[in-house]
PDB file with SEQRES, HELIX, SHEET and CRYST1 records, atoms N, CA, C and O in Angstrom:
SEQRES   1 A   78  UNK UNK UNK UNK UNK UNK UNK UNK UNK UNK UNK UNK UNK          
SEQRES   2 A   78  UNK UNK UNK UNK UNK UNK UNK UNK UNK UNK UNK UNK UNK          
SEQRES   3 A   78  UNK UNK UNK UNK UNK UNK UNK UNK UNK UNK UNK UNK UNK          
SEQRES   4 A   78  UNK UNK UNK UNK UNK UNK UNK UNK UNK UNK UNK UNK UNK          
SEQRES   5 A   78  UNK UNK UNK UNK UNK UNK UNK UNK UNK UNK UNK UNK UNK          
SEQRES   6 A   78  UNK UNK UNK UNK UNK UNK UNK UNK UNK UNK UNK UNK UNK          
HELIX    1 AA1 UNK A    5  UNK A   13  1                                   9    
HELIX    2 AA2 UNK A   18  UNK A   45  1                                  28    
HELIX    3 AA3 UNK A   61  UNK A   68  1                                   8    
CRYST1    1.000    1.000    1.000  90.00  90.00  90.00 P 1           1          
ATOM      1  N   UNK A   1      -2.595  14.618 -46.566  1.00  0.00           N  
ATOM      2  CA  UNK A   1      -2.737  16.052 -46.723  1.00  0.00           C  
ATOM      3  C   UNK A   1      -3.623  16.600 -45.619  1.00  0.00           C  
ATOM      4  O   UNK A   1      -4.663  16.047 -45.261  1.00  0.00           O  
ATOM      5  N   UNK A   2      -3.180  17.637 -45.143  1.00  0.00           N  
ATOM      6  CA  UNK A   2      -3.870  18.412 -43.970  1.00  0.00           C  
ATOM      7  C   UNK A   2      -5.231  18.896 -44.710  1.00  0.00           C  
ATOM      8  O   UNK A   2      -5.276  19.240 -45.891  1.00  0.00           O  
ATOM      9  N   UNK A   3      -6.619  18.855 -43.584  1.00  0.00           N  
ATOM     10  CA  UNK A   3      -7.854  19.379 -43.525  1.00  0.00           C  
ATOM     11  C   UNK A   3      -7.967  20.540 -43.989  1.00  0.00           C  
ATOM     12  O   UNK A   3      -8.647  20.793 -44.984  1.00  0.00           O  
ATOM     13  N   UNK A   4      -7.211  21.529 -43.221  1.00  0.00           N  
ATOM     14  CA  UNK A   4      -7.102  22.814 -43.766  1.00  0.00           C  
ATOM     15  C   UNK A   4      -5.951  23.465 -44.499  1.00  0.00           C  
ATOM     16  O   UNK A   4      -4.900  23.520 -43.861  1.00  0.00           O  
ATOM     17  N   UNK A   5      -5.954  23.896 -45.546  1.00  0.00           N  
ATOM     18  CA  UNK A   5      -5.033  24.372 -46.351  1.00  0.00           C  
ATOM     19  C   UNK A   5      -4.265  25.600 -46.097  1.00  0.00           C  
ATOM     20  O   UNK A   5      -3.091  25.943 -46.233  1.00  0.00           O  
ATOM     21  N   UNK A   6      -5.632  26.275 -45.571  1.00  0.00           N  
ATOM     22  CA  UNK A   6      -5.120  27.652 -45.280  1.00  0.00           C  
ATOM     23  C   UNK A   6      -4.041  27.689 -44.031  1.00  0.00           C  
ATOM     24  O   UNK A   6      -3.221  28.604 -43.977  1.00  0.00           O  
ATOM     25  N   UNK A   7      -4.072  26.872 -43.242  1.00  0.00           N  
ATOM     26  CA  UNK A   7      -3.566  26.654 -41.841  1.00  0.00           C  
ATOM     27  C   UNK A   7      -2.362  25.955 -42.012  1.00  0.00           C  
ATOM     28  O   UNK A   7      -1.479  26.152 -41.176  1.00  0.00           O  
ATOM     29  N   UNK A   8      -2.113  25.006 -43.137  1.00  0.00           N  
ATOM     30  CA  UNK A   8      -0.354  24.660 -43.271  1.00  0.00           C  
ATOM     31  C   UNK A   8       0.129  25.588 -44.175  1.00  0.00           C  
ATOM     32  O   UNK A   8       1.337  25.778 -44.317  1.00  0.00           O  
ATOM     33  N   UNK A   9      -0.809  26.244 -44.864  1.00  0.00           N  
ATOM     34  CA  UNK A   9      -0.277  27.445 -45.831  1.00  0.00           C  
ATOM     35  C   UNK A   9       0.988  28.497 -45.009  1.00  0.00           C  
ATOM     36  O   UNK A   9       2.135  28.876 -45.245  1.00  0.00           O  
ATOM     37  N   UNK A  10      -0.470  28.724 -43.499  1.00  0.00           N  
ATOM     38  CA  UNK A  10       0.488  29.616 -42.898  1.00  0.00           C  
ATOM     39  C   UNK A  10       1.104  29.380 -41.948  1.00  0.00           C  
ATOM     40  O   UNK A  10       1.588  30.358 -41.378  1.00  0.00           O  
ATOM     41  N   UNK A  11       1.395  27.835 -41.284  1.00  0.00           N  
ATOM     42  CA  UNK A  11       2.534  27.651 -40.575  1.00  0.00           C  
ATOM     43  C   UNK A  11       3.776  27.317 -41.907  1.00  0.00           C  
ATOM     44  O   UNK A  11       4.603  26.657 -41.277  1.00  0.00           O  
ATOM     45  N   UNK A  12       4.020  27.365 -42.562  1.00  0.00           N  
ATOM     46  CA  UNK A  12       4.694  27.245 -43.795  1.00  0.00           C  
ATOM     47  C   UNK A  12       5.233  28.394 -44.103  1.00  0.00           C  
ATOM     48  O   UNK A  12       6.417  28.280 -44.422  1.00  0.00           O  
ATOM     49  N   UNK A  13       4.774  29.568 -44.133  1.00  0.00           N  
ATOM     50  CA  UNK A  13       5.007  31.103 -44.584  1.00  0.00           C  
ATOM     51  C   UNK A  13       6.040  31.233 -43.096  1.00  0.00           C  
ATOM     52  O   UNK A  13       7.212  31.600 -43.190  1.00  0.00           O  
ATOM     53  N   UNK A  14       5.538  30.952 -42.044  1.00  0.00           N  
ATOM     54  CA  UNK A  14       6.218  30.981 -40.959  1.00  0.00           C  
ATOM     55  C   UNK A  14       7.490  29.966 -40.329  1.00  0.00           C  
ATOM     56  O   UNK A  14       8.112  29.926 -39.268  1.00  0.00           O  
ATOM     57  N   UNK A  15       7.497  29.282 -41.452  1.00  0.00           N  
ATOM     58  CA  UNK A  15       9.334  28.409 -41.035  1.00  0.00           C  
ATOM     59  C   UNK A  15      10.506  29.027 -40.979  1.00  0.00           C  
ATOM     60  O   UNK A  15      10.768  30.102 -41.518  1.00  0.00           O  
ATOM     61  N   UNK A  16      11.306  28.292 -40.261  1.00  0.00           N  
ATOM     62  CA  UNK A  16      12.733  28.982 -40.320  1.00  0.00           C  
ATOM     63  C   UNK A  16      13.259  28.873 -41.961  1.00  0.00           C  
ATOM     64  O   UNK A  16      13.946  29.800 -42.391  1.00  0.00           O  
ATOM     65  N   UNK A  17      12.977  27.915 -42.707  1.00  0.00           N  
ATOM     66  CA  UNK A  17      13.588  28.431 -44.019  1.00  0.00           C  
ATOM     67  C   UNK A  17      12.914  29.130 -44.743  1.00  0.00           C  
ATOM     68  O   UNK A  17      11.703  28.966 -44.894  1.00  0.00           O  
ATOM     69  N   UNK A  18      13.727  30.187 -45.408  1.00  0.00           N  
ATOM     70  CA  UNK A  18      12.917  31.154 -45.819  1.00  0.00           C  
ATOM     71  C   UNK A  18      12.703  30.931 -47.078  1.00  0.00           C  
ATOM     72  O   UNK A  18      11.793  31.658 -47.478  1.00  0.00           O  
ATOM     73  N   UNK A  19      13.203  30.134 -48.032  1.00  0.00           N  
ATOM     74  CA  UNK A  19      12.945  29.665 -49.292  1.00  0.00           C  
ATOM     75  C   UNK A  19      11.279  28.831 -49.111  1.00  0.00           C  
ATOM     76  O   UNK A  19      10.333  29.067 -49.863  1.00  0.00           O  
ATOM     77  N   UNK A  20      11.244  27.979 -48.102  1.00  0.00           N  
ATOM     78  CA  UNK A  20      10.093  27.625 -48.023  1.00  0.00           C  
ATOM     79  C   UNK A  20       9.093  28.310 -47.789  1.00  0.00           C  
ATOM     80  O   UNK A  20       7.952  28.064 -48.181  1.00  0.00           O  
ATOM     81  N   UNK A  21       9.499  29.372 -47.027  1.00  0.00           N  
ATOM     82  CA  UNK A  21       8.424  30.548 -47.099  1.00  0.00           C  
ATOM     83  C   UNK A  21       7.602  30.894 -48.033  1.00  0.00           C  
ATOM     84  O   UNK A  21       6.379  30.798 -48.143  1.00  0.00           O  
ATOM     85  N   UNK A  22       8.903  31.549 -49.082  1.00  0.00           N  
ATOM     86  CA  UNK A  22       8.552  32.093 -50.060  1.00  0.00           C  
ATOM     87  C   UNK A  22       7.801  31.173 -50.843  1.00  0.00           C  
ATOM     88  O   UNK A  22       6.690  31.491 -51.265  1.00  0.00           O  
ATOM     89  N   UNK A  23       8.340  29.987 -51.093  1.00  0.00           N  
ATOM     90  CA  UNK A  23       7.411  29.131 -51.861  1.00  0.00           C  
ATOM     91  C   UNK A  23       5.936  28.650 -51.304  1.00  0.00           C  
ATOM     92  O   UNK A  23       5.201  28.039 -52.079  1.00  0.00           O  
ATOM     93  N   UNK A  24       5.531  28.912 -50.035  1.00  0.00           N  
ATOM     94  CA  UNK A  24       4.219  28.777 -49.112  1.00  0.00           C  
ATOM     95  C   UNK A  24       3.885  29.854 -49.336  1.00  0.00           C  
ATOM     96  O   UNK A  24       2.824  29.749 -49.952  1.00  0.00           O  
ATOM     97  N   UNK A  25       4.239  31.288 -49.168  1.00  0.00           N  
ATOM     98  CA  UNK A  25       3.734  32.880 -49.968  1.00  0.00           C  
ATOM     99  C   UNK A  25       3.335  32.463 -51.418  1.00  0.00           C  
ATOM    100  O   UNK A  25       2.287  33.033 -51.722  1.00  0.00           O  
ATOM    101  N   UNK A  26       3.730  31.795 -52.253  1.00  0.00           N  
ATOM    102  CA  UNK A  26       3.152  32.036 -53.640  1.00  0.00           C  
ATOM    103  C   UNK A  26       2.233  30.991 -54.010  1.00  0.00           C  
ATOM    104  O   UNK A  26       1.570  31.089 -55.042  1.00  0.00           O  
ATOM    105  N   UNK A  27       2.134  29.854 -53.131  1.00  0.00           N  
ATOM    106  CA  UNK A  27       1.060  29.195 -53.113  1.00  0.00           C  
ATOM    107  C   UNK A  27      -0.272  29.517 -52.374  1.00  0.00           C  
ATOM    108  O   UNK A  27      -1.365  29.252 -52.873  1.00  0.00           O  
ATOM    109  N   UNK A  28      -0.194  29.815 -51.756  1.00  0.00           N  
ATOM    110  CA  UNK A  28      -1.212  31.360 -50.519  1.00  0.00           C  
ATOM    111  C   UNK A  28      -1.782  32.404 -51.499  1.00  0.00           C  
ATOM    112  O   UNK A  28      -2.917  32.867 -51.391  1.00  0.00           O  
ATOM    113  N   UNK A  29      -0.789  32.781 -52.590  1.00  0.00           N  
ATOM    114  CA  UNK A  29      -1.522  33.719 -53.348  1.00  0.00           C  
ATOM    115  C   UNK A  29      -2.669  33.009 -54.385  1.00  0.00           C  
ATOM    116  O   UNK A  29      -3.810  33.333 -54.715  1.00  0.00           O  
ATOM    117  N   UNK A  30      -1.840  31.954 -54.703  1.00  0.00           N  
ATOM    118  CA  UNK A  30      -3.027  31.011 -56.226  1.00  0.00           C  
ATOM    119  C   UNK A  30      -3.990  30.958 -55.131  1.00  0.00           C  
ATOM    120  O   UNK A  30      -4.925  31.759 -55.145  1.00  0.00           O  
ATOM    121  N   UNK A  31      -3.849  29.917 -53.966  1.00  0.00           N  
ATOM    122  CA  UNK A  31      -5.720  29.801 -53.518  1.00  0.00           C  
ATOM    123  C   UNK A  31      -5.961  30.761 -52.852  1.00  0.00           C  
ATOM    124  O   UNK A  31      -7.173  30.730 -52.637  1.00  0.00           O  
ATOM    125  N   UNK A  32      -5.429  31.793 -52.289  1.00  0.00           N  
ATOM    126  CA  UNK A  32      -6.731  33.288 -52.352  1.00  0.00           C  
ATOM    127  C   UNK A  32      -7.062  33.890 -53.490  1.00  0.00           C  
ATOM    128  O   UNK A  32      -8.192  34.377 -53.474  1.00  0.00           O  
ATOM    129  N   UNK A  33      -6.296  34.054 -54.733  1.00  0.00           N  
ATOM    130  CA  UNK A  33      -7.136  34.178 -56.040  1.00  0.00           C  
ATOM    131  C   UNK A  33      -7.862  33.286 -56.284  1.00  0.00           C  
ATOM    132  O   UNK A  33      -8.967  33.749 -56.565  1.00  0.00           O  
ATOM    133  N   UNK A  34      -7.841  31.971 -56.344  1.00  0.00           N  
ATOM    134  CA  UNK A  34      -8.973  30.972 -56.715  1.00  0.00           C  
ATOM    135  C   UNK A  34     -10.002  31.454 -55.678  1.00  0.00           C  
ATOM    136  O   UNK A  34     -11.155  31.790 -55.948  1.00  0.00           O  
ATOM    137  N   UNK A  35      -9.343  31.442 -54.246  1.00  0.00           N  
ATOM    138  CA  UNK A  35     -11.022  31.353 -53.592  1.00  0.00           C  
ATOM    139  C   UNK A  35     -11.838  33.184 -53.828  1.00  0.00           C  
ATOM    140  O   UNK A  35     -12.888  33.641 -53.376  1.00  0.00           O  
ATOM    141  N   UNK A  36     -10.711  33.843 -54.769  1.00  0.00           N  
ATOM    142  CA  UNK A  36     -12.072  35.135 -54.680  1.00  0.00           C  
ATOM    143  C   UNK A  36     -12.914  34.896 -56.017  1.00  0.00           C  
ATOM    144  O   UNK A  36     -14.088  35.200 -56.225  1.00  0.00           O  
ATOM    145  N   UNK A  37     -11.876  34.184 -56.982  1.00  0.00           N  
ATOM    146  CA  UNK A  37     -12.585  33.893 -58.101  1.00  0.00           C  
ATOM    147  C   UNK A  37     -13.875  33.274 -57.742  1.00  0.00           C  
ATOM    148  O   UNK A  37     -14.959  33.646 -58.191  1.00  0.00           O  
ATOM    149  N   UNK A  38     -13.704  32.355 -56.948  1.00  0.00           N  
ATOM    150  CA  UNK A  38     -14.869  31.787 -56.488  1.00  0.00           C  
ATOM    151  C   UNK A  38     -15.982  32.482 -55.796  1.00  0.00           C  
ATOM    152  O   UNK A  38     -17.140  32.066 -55.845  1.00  0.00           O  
ATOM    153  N   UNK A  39     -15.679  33.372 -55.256  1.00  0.00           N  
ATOM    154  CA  UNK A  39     -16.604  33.770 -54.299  1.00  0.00           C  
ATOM    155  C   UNK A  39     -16.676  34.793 -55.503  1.00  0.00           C  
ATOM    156  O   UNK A  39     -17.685  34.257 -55.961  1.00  0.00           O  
ATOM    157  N   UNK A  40     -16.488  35.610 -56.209  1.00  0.00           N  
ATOM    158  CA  UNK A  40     -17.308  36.692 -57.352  1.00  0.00           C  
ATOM    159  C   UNK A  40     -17.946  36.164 -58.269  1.00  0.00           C  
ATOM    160  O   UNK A  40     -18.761  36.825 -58.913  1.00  0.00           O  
ATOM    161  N   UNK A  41     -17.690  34.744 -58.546  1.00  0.00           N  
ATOM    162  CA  UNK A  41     -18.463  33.851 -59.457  1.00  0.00           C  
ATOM    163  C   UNK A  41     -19.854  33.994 -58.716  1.00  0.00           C  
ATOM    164  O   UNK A  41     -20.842  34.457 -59.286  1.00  0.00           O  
ATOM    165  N   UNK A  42     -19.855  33.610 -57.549  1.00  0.00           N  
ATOM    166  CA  UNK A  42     -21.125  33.531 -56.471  1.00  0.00           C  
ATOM    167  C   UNK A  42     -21.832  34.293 -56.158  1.00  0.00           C  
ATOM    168  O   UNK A  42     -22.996  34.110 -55.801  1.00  0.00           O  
ATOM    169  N   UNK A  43     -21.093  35.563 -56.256  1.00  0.00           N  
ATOM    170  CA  UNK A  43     -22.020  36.973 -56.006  1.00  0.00           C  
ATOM    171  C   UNK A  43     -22.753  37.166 -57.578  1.00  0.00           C  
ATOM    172  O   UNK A  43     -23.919  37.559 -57.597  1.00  0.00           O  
ATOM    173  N   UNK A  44     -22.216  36.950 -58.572  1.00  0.00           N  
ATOM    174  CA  UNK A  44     -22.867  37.400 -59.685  1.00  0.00           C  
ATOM    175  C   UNK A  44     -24.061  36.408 -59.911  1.00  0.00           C  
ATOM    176  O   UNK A  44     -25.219  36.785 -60.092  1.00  0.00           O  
ATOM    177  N   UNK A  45     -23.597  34.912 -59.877  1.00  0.00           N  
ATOM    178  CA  UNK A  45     -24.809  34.536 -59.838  1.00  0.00           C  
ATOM    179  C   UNK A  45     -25.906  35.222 -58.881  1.00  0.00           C  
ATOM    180  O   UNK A  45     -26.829  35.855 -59.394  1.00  0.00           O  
ATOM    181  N   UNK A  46     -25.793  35.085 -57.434  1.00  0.00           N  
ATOM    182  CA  UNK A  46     -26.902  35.321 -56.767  1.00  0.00           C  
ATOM    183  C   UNK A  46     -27.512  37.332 -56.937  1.00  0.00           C  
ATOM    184  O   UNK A  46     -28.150  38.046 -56.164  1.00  0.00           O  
ATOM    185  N   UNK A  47     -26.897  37.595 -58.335  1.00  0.00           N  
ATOM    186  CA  UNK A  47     -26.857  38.655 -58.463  1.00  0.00           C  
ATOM    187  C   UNK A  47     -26.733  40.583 -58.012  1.00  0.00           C  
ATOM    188  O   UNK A  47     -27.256  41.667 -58.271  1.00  0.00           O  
ATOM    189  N   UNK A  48     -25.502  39.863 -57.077  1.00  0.00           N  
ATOM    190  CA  UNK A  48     -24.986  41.364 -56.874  1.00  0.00           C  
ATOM    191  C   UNK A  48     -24.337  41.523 -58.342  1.00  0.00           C  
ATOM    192  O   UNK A  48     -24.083  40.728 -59.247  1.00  0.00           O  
ATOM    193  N   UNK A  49     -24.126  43.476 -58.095  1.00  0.00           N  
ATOM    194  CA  UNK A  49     -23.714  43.641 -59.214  1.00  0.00           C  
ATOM    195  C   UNK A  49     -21.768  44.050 -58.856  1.00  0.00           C  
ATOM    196  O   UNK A  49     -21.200  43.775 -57.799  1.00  0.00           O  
ATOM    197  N   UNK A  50     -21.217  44.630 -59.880  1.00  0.00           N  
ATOM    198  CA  UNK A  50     -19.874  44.904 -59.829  1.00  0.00           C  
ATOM    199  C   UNK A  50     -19.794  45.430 -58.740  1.00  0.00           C  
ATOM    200  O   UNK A  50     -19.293  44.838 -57.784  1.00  0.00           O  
ATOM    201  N   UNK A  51     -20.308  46.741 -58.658  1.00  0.00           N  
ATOM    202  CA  UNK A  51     -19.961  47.656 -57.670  1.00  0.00           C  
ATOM    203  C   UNK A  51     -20.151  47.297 -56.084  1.00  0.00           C  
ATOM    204  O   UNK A  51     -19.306  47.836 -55.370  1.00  0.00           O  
ATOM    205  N   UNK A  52     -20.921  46.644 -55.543  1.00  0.00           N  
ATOM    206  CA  UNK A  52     -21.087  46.180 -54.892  1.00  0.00           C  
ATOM    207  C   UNK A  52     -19.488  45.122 -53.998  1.00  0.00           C  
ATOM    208  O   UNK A  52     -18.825  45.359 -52.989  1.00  0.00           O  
ATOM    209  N   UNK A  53     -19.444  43.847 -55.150  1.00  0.00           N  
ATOM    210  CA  UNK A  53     -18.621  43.318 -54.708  1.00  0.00           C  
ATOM    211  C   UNK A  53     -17.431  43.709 -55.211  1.00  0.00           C  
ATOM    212  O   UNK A  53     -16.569  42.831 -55.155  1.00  0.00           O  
ATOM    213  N   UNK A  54     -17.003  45.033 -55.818  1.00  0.00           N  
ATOM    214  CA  UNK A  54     -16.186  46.094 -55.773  1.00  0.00           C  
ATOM    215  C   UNK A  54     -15.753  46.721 -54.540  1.00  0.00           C  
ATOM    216  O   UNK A  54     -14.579  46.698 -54.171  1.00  0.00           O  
ATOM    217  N   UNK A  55     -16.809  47.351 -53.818  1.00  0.00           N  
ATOM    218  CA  UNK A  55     -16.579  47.705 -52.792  1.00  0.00           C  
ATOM    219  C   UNK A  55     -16.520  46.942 -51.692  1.00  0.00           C  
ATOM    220  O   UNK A  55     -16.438  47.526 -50.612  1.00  0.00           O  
ATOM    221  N   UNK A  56     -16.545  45.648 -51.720  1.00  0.00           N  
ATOM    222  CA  UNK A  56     -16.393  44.223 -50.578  1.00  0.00           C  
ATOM    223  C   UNK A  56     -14.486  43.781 -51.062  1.00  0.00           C  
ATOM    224  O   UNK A  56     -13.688  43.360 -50.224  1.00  0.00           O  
ATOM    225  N   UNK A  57     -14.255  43.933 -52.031  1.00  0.00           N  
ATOM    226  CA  UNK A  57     -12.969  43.782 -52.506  1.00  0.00           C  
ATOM    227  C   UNK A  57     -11.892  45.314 -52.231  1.00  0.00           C  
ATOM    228  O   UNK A  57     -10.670  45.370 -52.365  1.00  0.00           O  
ATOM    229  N   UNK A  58     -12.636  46.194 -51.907  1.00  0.00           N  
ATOM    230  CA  UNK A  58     -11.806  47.411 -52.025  1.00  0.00           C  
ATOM    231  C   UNK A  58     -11.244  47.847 -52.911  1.00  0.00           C  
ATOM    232  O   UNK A  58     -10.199  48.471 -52.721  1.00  0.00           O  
ATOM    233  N   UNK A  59     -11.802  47.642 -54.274  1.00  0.00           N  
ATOM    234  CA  UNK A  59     -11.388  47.821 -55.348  1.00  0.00           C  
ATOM    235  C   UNK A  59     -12.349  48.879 -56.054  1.00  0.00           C  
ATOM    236  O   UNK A  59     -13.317  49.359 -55.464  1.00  0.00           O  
ATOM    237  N   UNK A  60     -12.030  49.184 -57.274  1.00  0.00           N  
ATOM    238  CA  UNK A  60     -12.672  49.818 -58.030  1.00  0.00           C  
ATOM    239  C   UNK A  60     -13.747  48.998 -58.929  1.00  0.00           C  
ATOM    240  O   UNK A  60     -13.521  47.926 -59.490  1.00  0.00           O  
ATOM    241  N   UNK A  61     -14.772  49.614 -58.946  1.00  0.00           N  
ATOM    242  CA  UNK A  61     -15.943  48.391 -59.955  1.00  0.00           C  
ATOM    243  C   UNK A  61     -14.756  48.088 -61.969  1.00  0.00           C  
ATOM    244  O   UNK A  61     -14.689  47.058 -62.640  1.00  0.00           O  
ATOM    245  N   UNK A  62     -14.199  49.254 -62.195  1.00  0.00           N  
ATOM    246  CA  UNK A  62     -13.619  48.480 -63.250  1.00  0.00           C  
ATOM    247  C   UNK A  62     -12.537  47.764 -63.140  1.00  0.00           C  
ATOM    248  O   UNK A  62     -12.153  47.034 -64.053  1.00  0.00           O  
ATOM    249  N   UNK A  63     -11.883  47.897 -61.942  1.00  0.00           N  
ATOM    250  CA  UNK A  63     -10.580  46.799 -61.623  1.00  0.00           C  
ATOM    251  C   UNK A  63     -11.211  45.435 -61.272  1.00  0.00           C  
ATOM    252  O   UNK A  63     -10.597  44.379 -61.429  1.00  0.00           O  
ATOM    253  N   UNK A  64     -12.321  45.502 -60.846  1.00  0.00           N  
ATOM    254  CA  UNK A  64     -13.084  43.832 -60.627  1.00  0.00           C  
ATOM    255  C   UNK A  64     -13.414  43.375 -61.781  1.00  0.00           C  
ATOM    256  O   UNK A  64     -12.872  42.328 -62.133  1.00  0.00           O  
ATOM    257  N   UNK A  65     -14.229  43.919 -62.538  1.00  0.00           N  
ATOM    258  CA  UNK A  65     -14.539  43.923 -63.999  1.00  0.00           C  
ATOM    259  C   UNK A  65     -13.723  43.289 -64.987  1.00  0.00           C  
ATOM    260  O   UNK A  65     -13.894  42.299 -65.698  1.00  0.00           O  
ATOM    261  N   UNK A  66     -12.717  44.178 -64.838  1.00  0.00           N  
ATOM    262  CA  UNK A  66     -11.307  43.927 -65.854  1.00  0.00           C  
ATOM    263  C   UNK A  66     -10.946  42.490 -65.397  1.00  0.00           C  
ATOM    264  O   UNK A  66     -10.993  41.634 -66.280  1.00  0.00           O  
ATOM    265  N   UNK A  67     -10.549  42.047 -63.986  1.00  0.00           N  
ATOM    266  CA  UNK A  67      -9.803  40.786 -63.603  1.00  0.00           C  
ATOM    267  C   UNK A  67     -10.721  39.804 -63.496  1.00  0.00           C  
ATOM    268  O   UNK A  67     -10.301  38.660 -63.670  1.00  0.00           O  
ATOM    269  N   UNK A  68     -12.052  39.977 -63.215  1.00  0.00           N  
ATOM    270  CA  UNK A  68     -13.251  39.143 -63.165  1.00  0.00           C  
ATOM    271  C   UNK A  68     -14.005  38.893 -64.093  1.00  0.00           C  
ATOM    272  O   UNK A  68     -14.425  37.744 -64.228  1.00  0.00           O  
ATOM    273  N   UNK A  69     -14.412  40.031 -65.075  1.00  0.00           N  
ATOM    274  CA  UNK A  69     -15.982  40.105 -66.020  1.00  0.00           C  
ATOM    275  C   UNK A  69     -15.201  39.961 -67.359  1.00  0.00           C  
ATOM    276  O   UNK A  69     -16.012  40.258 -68.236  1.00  0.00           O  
ATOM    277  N   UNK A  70     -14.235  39.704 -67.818  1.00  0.00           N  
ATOM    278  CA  UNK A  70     -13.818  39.407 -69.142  1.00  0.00           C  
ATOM    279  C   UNK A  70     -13.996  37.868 -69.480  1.00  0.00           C  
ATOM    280  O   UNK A  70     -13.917  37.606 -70.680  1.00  0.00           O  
ATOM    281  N   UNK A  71     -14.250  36.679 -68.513  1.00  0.00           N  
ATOM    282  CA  UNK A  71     -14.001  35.904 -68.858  1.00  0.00           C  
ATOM    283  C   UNK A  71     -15.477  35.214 -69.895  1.00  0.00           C  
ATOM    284  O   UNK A  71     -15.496  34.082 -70.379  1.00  0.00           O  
ATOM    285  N   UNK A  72     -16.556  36.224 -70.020  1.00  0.00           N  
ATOM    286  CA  UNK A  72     -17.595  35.898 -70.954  1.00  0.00           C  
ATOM    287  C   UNK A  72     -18.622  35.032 -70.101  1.00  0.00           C  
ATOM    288  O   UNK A  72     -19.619  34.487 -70.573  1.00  0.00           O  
ATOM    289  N   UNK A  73     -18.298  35.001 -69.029  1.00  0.00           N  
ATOM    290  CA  UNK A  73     -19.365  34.282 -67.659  1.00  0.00           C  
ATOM    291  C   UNK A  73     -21.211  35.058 -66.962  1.00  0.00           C  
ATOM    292  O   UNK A  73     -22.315  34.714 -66.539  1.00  0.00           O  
ATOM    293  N   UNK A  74     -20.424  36.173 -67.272  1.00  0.00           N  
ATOM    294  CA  UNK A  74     -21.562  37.137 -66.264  1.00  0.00           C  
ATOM    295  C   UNK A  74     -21.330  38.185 -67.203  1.00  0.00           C  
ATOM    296  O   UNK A  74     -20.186  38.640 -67.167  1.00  0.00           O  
ATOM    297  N   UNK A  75     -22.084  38.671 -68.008  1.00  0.00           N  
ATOM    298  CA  UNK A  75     -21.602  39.707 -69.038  1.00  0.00           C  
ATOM    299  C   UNK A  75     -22.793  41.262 -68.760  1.00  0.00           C  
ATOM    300  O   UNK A  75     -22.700  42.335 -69.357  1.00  0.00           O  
ATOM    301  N   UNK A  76     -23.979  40.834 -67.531  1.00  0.00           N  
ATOM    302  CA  UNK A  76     -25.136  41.674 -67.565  1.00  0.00           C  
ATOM    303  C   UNK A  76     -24.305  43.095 -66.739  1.00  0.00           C  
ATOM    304  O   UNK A  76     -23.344  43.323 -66.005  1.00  0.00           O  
ATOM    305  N   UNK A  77     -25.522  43.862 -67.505  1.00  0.00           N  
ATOM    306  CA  UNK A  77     -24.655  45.166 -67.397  1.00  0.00           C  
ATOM    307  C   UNK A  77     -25.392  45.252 -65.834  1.00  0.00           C  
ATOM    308  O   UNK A  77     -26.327  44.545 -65.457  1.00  0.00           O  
ATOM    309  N   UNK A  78     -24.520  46.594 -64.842  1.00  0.00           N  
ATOM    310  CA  UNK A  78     -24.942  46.845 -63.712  1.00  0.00           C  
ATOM    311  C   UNK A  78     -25.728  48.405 -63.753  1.00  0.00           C  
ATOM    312  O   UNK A  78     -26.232  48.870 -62.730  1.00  0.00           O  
TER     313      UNK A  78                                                      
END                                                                             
């Protein structure tokens, strides 16, 4: 298995078959959701609050909230 993931991810998205594409596009999506999950897990610990890494996501503080803060992890109010 290749070092970097992200890097056969996207010579993969970029093959001539396009079925493989697509199937390298929807694996590209799970680990950039895992890796933001990860990285908002990280901000809350080191305690930023929603809004903050709301506005690092370009999102709205309750659209981070909603997809992030339900899981009963980080429950402190901002």
């Amino acid at each position: 298995m290749e070092s970097d993931p992200i890097a056969a991810l996207t010579r993969a998205v970029n093959a001539d078959d396009p079925i493989n594409s697509l199937a390298a596009i929807a694996e590209f999506r799970r680990e950039l959701a895992r890796m933001e999950a990860v990285a908002v897990r990280r901000a809350r610990t080191q305690g930023d609050s929603w809004t903050e890494i709301a506005a690092a996501l370009g999102l709205s503080k309750q659209a981070v909230h909603k997809k992030h803060g339900g899981r009963g992890l980080f429950r402190a109010q901002d």
